[in-house]
KOLRO-967764 format. One record per residue (C-alpha): residue in three letters; x, y, z. Coordinates in steps of 0.2 Angstrom, whole numbers, plus 5000, padded with zeros to 4 digits. Layout:
// residues N
('ALA' (X Y Z))
...
//
This chain:
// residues 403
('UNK' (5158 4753 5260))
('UNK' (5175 4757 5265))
('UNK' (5177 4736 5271))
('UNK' (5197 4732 5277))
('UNK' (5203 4715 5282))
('UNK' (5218 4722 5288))
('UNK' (5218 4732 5308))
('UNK' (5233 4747 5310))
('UNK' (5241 4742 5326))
('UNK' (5234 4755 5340))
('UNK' (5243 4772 5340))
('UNK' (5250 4773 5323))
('UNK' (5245 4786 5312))
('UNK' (5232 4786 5300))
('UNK' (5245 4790 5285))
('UNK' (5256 4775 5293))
('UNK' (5239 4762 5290))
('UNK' (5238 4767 5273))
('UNK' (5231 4752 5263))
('UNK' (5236 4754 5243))
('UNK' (5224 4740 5237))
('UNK' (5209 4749 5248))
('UNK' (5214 4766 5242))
('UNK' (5217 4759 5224))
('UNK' (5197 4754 5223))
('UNK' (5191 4769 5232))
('UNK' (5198 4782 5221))
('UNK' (5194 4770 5204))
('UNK' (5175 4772 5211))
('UNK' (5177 4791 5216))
('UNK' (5184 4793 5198))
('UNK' (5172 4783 5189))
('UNK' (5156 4795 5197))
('UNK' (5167 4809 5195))
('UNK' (5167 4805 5177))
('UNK' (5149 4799 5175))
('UNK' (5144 4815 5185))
('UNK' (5154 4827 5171))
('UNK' (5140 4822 5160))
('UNK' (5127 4831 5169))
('UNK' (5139 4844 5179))
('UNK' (5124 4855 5179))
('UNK' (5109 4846 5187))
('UNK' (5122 4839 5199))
('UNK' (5130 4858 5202))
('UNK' (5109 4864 5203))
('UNK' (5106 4850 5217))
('UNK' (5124 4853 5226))
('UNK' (5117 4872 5230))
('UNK' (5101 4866 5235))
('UNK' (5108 4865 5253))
('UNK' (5117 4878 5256))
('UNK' (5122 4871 5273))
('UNK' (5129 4856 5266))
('UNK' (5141 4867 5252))
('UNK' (5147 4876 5271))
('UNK' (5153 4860 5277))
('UNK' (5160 4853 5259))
('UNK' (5168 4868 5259))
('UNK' (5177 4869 5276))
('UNK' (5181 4851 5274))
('UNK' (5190 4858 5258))
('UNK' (5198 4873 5267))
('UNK' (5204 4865 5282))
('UNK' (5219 4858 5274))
('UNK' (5226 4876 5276))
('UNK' (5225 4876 5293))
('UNK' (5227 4858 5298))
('UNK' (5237 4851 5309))
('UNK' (5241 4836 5300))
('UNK' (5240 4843 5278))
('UNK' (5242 4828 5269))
('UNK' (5231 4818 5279))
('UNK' (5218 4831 5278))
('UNK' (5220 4837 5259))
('UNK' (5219 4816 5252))
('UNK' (5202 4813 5264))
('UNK' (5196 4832 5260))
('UNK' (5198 4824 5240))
('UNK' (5190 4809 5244))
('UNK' (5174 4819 5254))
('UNK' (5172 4830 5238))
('UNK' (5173 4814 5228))
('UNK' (5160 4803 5238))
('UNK' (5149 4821 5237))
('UNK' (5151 4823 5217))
('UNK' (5145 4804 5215))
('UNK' (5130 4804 5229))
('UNK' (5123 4818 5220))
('UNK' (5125 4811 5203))
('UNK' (5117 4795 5208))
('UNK' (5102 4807 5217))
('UNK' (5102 4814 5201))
('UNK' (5102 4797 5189))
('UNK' (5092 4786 5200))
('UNK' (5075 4783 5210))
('UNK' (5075 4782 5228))
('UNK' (5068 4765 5225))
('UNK' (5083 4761 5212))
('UNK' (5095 4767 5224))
('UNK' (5090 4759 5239))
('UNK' (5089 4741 5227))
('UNK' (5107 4743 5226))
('UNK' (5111 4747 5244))
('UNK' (5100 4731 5249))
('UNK' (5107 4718 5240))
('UNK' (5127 4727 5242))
('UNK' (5122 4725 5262))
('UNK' (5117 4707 5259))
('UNK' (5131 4701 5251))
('UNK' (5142 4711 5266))
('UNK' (5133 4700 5278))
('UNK' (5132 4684 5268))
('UNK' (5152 4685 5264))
('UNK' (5154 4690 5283))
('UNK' (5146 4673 5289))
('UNK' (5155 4664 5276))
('UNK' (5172 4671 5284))
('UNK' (5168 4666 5298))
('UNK' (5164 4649 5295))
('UNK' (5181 4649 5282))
('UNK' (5191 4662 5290))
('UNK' (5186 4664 5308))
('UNK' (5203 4675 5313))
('UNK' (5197 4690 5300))
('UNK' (5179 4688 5304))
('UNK' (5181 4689 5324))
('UNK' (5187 4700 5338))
('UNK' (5192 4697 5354))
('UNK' (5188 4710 5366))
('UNK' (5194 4711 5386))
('UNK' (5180 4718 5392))
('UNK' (5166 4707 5382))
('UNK' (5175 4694 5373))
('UNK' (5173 4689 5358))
('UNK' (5164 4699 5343))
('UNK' (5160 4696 5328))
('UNK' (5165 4709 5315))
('UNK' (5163 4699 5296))
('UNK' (5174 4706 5282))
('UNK' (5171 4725 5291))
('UNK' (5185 4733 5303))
('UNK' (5176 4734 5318))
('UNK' (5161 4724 5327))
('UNK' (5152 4742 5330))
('UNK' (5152 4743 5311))
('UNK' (5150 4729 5307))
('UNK' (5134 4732 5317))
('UNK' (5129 4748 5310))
('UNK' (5129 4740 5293))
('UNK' (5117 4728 5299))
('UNK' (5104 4738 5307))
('UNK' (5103 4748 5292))
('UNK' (5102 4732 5280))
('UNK' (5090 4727 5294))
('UNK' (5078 4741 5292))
('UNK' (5079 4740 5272))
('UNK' (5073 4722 5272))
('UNK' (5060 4725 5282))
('UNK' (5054 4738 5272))
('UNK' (5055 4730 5256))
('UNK' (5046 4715 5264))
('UNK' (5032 4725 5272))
('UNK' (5029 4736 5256))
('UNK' (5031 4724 5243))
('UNK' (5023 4711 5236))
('UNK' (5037 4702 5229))
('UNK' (5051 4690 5235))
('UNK' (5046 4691 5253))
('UNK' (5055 4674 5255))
('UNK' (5071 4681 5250))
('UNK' (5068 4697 5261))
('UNK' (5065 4688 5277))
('UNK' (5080 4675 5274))
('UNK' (5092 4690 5274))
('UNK' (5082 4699 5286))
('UNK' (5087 4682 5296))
('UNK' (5106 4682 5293))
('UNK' (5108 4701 5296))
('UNK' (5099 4698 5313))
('UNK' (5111 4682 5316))
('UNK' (5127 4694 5311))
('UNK' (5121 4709 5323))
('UNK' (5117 4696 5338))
('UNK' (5137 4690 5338))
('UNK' (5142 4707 5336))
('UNK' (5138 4711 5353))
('UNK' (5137 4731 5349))
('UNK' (5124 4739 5362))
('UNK' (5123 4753 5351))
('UNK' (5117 4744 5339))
('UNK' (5104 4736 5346))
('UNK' (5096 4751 5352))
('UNK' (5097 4759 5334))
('UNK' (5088 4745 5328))
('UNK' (5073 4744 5343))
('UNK' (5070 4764 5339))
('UNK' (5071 4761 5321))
('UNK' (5058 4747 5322))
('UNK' (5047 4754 5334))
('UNK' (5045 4770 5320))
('UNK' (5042 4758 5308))
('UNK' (5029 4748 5319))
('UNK' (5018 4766 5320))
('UNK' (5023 4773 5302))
('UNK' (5016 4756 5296))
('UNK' (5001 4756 5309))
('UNK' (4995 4774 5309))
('UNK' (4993 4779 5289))
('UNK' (4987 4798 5290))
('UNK' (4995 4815 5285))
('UNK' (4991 4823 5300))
('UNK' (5006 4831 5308))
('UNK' (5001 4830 5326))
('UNK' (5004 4810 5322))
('UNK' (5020 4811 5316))
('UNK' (5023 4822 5332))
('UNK' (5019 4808 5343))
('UNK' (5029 4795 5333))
('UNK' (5047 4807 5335))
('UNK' (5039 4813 5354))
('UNK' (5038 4792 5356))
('UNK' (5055 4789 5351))
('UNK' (5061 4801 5363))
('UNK' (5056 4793 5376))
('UNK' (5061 4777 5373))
('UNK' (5077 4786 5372))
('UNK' (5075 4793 5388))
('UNK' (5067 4780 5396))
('UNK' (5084 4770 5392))
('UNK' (5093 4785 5398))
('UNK' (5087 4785 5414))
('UNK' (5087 4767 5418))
('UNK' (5106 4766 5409))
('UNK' (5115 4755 5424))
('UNK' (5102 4742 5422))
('UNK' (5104 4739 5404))
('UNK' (5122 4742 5404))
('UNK' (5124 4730 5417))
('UNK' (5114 4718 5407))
('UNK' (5124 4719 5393))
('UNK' (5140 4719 5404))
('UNK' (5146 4737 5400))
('UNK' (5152 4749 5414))
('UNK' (5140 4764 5419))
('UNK' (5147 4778 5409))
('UNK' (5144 4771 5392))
('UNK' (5161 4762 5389))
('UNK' (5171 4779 5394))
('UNK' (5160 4789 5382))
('UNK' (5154 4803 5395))
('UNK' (5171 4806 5402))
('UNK' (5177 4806 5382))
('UNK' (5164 4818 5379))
('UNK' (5170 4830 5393))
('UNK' (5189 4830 5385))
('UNK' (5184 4830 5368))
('UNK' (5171 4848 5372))
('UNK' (5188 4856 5381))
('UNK' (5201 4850 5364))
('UNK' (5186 4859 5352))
('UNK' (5187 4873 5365))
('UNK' (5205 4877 5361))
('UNK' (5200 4880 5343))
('UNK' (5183 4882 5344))
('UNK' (5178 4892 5327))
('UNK' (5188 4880 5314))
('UNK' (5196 4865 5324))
('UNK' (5209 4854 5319))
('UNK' (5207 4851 5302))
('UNK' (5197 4837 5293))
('UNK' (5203 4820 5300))
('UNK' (5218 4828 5307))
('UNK' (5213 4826 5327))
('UNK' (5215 4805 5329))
('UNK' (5232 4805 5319))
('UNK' (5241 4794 5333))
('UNK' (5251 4796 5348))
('UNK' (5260 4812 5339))
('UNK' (5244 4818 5335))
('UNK' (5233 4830 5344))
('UNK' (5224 4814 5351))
('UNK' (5240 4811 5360))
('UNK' (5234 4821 5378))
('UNK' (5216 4813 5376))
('UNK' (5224 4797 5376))
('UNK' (5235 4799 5390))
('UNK' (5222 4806 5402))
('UNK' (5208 4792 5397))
('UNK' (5223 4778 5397))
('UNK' (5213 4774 5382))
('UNK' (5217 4774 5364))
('UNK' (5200 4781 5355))
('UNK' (5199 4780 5338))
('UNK' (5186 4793 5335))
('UNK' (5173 4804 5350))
('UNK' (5161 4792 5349))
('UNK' (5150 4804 5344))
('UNK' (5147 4813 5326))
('UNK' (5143 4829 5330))
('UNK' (5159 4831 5344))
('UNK' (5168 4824 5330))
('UNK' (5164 4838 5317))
('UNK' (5167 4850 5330))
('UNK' (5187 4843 5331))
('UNK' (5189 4845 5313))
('UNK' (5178 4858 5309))
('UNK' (5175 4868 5324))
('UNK' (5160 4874 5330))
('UNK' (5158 4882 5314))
('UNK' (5156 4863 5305))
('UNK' (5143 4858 5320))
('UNK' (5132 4873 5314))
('UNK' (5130 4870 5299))
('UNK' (5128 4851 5300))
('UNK' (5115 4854 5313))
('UNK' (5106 4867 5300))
('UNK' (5106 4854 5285))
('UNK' (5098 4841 5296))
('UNK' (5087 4853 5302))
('UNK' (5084 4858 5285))
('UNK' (5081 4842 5279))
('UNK' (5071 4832 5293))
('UNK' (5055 4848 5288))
('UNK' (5057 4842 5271))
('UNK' (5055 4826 5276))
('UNK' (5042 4828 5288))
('UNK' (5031 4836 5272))
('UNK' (5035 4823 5261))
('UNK' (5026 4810 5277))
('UNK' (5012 4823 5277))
('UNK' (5011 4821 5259))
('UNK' (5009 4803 5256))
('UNK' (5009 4788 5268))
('UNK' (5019 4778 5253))
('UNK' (5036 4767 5253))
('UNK' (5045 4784 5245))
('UNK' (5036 4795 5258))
('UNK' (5042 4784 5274))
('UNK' (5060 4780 5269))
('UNK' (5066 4798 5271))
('UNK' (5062 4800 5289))
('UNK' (5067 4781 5293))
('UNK' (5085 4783 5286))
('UNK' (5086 4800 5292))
('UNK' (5082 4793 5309))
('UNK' (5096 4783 5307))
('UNK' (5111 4791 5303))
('UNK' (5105 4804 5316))
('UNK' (5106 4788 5330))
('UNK' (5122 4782 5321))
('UNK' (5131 4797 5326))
('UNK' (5126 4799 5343))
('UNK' (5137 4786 5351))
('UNK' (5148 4781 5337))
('UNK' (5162 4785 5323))
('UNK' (5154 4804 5313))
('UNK' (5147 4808 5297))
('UNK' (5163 4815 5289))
('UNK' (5173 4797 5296))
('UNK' (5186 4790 5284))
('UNK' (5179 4775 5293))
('UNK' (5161 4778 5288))
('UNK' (5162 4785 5272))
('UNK' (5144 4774 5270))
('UNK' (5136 4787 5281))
('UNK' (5142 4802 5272))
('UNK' (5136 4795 5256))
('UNK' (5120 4792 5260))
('UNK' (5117 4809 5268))
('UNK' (5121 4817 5253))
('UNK' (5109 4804 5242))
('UNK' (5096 4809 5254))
('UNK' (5100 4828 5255))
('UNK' (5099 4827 5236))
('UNK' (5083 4817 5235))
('UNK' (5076 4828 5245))
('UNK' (5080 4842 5237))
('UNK' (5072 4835 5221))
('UNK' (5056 4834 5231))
('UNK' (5058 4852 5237))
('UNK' (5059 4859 5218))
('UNK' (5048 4847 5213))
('UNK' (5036 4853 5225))
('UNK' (5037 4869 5222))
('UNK' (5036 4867 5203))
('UNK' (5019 4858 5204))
('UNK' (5014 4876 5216))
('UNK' (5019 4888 5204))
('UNK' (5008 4877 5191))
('UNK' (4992 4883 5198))
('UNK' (4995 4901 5202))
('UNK' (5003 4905 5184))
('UNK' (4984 4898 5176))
('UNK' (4976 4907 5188))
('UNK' (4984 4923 5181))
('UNK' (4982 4919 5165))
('UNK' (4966 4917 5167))
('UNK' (4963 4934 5177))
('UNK' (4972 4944 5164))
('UNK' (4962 4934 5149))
('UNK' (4944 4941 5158))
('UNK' (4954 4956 5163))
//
């Protein structure tokens, strides 16, 4: 989940924050999958080129380290990328979607449990003062914004389970209780806004139980405009939550970021080679915005730095790719399997829009559940097609056995 009690002081560089005892447990995990995943190297190798977009972007992340501005740093999170992909895919491989997402709910829970009991016990890890909004609450996560992130999405899993299921509804609503409390003194806009979208698609998915597709239309076309509708009335709701009108900086951010990713526009800087520190290539952005951001504060700009436009292409295709697949798995059926797709798809698409990327050493979380989804859906996809093929090959047997 990539948590850290410990904060780099702003402008070092990434190598320079380095945290042995955090890096010590990550690659003991990578390791263990990539060990567990050697057993079945072949159905995990089958589903890995399933989406071809995805191998794309694996492999540029991998590549880059030749052309990166910063090599070590690119080559060690490179590693760790292939790692986290070898182990989602494995689990995709191993587990249910309802098994995985078990263990997500309850390793959430315990985040925002231990988080609440910092701060009661340990109140200067837990919080965050901040200038401009005072002060936040971040548990045993890095950053408030993340520490947000991880609710909404323990949030919307909660829900689920309690809406879906018949069982332990207590225990569902009593954590759905303390992550809402947790998100509430996190004070992340962002991430209220992922959860309001996120419900109100839950509110029609669980309301409106049809496959019809001009349905599922309406409930994306109404998500939009609440999107929009926020959009357009941005200064009131900024002001209301006492943020300056161009979305903390991010606007002007954007601007700069688009004109760095111009400079090397077809393979950028290298994977997580951009926000290195006041040496790095970030140093110019920092200077013009008299701000030091950690990332673009938005995932898709984000891939472009490291990957160039080449990356954002085929990121863009694989979602693409898989929203259709998972769209026909709504159509198909109106169960919990059926409507988890879209939802968590929905979110990590609002994740990245204003906040730390997909391919983020700070994020790892996000990346790993793309690929478990990307997987998952591509056992559908065979799955699927499997049960097609079914039909038409007794059908010719039984043409040529009249024949």
């Amino acid at each position: 989940m990539g948590i850290s009690l410990e904060k780099p002081e702003p402008g070092t560089r990434l190598l320079e924050a380095y945290n042995p005892y955090t890096s010590f447990i990550n690659y003991s995990i990578y390791g263990l999958g990539i060990f567990l995943a050697s057993f079945k190297y072949k159905q995990v190798l089958n589903l890995v080129f399933k989406d071809i977009f995805l191998c794309v972007l694996l492999t540029l992340s991998l590549l880059s380290t030749i052309w990166s501005v910063v090599p070590i740093s690119t080559f060690f999170h490179s590693i760790s990328l292939l790692a986290i992909t070898i182990f989602a895919v494995y689990l995709g491989t191993s587990y249910s979607l309802n098994e995985m997402l078990r263990l997500f709910r309850w390793s959430l829970a315990i985040i925002a449990i231990l988080g609440l009991v910092f701060a009661l016990f340990m109140p200067a890890n837990a919080f965050t003062v901040d200038l401009r909004t005072g002060l936040r609450f971040q548990g045993i996560l890095s950053h408030p914004t993340n520490c947000g992130r991880i609710m909404v999405l323990s949030i919307v899993l909660w829900l689920i389970h309690a809406f879906y299921t018949k069982h332990h509804k207590f225990i569902s609503w009593s954590i759905v209780a303390i992550c809402t409390t947790s998100l509430v003194i996190t004070n992340t806009v962002s991430a209220y806004l992922s959860l309001l979208e996120l419900l109100i698609l839950l509110l029609l998915l669980r309301t409106f139980k049809t496959k019809n597709v001009v349905l599922i239309s309406f409930v994306l076309f109404f998500i939009t405009s609440i999107i929009t509708i926020l959009a357009t009335n941005y200064e009131t709701v900024l002001d209301f939550f006492r943020r300056d009108t161009t979305g903390t900086g991010r606007t002007i951010l954007w601007e700069i970021v688009w004109e760095k990713i111009m400079e090397h526009p077809v393979l950028g800087y290298g994977l997580n080679a951009f926000w290195t520190g006041l040496d790095g290539p970030c140093a110019d952005i920092w200077q013009r915005m008299r701000w030091q951001a950690p990332h673009a504060h938005n995932g898709l700009l984000d891939v472009g730095l490291q990957l160039g436009l080449l990356g954002m292409s085929a990121l863009l295709m694989s979602l693409v790719r898989n929203i259709f697949i998972a769209i026909g798995e709504l159509k198909r059926s109106s169960k919990l399997e059926s409507i988890l797709p879209i939802t968590l798809i929905t979110f990590i698409i609002i994740s990245n829009l204003t906040d730390v990327g997909v391919l983020s050493a700070r994020q790892s979380i996000i990346w790993f559940l793309y690929v478990y989804l990307s997987t998952y859906l591509s056992k559908c996809l065979l799955t699927k097609r499997k049960n097609y093929k079914k039909p038409r090959e007794i059908a010719e047997i039984y043409t040529q056995f009249n024949s």
